[in-house]
C-alpha positions in Angstrom: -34.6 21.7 19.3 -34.4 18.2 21.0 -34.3 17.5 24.9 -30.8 16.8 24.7 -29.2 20.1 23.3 -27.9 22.6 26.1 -29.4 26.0 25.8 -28.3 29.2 27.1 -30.0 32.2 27.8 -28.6 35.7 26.6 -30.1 39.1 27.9 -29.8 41.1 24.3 -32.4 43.9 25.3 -34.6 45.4 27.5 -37.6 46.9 25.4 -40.7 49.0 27.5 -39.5 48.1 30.6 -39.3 43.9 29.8 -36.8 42.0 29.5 -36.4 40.3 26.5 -34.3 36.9 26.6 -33.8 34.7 23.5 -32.8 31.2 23.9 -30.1 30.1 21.6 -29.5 26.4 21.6 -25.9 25.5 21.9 -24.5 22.2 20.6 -22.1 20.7 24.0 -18.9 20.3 23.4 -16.3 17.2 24.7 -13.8 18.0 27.2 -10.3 17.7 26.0 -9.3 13.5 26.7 -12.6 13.2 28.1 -15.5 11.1 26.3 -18.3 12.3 24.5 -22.0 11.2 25.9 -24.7 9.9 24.1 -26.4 13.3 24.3 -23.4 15.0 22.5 -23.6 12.5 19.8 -27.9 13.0 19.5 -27.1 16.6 19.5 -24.2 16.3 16.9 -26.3 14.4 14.7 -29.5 17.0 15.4 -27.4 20.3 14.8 -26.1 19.1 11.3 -29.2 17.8 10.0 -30.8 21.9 11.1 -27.6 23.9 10.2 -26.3 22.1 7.4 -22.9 21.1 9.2 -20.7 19.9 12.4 -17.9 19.2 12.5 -16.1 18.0 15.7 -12.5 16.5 16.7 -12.5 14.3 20.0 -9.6 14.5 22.3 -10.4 10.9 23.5 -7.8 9.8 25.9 -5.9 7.1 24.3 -7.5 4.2 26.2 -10.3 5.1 23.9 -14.3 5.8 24.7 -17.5 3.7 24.4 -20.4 5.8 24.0 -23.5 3.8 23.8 -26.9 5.2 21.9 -30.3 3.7 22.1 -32.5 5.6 20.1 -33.5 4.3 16.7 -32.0 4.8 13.7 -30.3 8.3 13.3 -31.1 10.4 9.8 -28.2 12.0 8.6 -29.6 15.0 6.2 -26.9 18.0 6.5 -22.7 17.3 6.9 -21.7 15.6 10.3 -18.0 15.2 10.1 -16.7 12.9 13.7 -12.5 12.7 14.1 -11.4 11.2 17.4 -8.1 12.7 18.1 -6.3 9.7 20.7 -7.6 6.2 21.0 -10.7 4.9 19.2 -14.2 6.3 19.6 -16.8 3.3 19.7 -20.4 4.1 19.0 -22.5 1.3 19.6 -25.9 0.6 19.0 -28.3 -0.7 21.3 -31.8 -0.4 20.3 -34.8 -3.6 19.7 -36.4 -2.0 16.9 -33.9 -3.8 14.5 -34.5 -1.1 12.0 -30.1 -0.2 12.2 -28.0 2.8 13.4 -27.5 5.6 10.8 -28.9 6.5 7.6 -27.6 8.6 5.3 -29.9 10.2 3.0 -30.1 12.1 -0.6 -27.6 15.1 0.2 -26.6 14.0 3.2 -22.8 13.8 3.8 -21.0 11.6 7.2 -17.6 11.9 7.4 -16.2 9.1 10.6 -12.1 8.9 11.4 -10.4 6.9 14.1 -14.3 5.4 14.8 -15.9 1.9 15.9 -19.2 1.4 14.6 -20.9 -1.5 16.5 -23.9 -3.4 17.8 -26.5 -2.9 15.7 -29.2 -5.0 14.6 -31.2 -4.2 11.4 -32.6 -7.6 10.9 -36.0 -6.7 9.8 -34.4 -3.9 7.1 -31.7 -3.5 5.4 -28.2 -1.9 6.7 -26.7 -2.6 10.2 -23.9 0.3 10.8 -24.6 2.3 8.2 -28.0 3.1 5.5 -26.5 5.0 2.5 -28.7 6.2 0.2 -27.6 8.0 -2.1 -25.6 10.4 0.2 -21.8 10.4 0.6 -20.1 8.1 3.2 -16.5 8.1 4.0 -14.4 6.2 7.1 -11.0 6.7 7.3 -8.9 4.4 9.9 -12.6 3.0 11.1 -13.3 -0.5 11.8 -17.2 -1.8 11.4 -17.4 -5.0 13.6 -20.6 -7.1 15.2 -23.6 -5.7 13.5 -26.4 -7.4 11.8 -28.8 -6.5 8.7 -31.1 -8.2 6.6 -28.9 -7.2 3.9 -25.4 -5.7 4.3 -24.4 -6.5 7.3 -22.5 -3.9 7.8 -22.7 -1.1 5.4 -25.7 -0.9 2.9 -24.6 1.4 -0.1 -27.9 2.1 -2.1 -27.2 4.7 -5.0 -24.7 6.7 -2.8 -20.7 7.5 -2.5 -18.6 5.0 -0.1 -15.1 4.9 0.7 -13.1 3.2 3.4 -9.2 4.2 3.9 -7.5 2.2 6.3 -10.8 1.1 7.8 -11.9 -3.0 8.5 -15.4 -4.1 8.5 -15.2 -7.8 10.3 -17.4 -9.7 11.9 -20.7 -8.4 10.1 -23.6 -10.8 9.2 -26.8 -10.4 6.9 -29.4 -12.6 8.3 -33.2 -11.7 8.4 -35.3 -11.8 11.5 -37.9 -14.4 9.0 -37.2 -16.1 6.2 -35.2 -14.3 3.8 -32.0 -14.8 1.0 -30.2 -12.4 3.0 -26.5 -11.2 0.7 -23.5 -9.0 1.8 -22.3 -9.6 4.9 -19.7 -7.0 5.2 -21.0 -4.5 2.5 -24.4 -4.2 -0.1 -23.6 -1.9 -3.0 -26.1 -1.1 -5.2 -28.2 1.1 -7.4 -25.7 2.8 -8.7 -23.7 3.2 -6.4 -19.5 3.9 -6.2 -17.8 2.0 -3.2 -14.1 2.7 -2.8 -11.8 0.5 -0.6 -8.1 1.8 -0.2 -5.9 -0.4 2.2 -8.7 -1.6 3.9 -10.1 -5.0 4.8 -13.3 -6.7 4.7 -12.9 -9.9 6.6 -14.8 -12.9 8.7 -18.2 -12.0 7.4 -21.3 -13.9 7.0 -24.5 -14.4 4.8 -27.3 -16.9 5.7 -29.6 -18.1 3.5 -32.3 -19.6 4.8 -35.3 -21.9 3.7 -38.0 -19.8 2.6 -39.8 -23.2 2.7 -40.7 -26.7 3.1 -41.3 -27.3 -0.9 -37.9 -28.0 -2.1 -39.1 -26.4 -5.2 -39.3 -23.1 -3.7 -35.7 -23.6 -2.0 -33.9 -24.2 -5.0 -34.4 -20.4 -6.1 -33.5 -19.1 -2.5 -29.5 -18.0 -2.7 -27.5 -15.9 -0.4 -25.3 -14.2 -2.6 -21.7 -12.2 -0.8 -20.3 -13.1 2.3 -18.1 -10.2 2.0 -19.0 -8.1 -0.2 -22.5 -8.0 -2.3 -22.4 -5.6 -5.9 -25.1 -5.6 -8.2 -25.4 -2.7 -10.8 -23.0 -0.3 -8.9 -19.3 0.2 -9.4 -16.7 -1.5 -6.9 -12.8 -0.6 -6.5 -10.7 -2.5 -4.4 -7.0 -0.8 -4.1 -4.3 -2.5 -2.2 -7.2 -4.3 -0.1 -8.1 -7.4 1.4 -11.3 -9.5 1.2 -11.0 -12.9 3.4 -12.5 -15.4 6.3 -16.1 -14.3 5.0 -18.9 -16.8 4.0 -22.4 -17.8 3.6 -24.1 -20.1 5.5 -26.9 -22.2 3.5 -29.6 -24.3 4.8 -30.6 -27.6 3.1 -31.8 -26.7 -0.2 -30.4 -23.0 -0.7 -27.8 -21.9 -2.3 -24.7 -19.9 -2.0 -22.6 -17.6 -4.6 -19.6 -15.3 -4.0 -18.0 -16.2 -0.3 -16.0 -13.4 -1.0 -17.6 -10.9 -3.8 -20.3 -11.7 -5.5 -20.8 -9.2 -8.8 -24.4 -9.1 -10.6 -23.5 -6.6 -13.2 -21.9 -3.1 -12.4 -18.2 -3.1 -12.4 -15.7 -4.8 -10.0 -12.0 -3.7 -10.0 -9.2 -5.0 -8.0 -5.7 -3.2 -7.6 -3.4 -4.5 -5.9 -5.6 -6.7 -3.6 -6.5 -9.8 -2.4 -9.7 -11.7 -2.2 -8.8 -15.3 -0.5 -10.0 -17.7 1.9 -13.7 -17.0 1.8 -16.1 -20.3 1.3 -17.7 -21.6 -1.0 -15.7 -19.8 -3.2 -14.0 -16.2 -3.6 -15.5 -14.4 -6.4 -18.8 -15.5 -8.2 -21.1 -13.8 -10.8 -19.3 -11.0 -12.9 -16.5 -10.7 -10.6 -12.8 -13.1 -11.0 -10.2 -12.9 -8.9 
């Protein structure tokens, strides 16, 4: 039971004379068009990983909410299912422990519709929305915009399930607190792991690569690899989707591969999409467009 769930007490019996009251945490509930506080959202997040599942469906007003959480990095163990039902729920991050937002683990299950992932800051780790590893993601008509990571920016897919529907991730940036060849801006697939895209878009993105240091020697193996999207021994499918406006940023002496995707073995498959506009280049390593 956390400080932030609601409990209510319920007489059930009276035994020798005492009354005996038992304490049965309740999970609070959001007002119809009203928005949801950060409490709700710890509580949400606290209920599913104990009971195995929550779902909820928002009646935000259309206006949308902004519900900001400042506790570290949530754990996602049991089935938490968020749909706002009216304009766009944004959860945003606000924490200095640049260790990320959420974090899906092994048999862990998040389900996010008609929700704005934003602000964090994973710097020092890996993952800036969204940690997935080797549980089951899925946003539908989400956008993931103005988070930071060491590697994937925005969504780190480690050995787990992915897939966006009608959902952007924009504006994302891999870039280490120290020195570091940081690689997918917008989305890290790896391990394994199956990332789905259907109509969505993965745009303005950025990885930096940075000098590790002053021995040019040294430099010349330090690459950023993905603006957009980063996929290395993990299966990729892109239908009717868009991959644009991302890139990596290189300091004298690094490198740069992939502005758009950047494959490094795994499989890559585009239907029906587009990956254009991304700098250096649009597709590197196993990957052509």
């Amino acid at each position: 039971m956390t400080a932030f769930m609601a409990v209510t007490a319920r007489i059930l019996a009276s035994v020798a004379g005492m009354g005996l009251f038992v304490l049965t945490p309740t999970v609070p509930a959001a007002q119809a068009d009203s928005c949801p506080t950060a409490e709700m959202f710890t509580a949400w997040m606290d209920k599913a990983n104990d009971d195995g599942t929550v779902e909820e469906t928002i009646e935000t007003p259309e206006a949308g909410c902004v519900v900001t959480v400042t506790e570290r990095q949530h754990p996602v163990n049991g089935t938490l299912s968020l749909t706002a039902k009216g304009g766009k729920l944004t959860l945003k991050h606000q924490n200095d422990d640049h260790y990320g937002f959420i974090k899906v683990k092994e048999g862990g299950t998040l389900s996010l519709t008609n929700v704005i992932l934003t602000g964090a800051d994973s710097s020092s780790t890996s993952g800036g929305a969204i940690t997935n590893s080797k549980g089951s993601v899925t946003l539908t008509d989400s956008l993931v915009t103005g988070n930071k990571a060491r590697d994937g920016g925005g969504i780190f897919n480690q050995g787990g399930t992915l897939k966006l529907t009608n959902t952007t991730v924009t504006n994302n940036r891999a870039e280490a607190q120290q020195k570091y060849k940081s690689s997918g801006g917008g989305i890290y697939n790896s391990d394994g792991g199956t990332a789905t895209l259907d109509n969505s878009k993965v745009t303005d993105n950025i990885a930096v690569a940075q000098r590790v240091s002053e021995d040019d020697d040294l430099n010349a193996y330090t690459a950023s690899y993905g603006g957009g999207i980063y996929n290395s021994a993990a299966t990729l499918v892109l239908t009717g989707s868009t991959v644009s406006g991302n890139k990596i940023v290189v300091e004298d002496g690094t490198t740069a591969y992939g502005g758009g995707i950047y494959g490094a073995e795994g499989a890559v498959t585009l239907k029906s999409s587009t990956v254009t506009g991304n700098e250096p280049d649009d597709c590197s390593g196993t990957v052509e467009c």
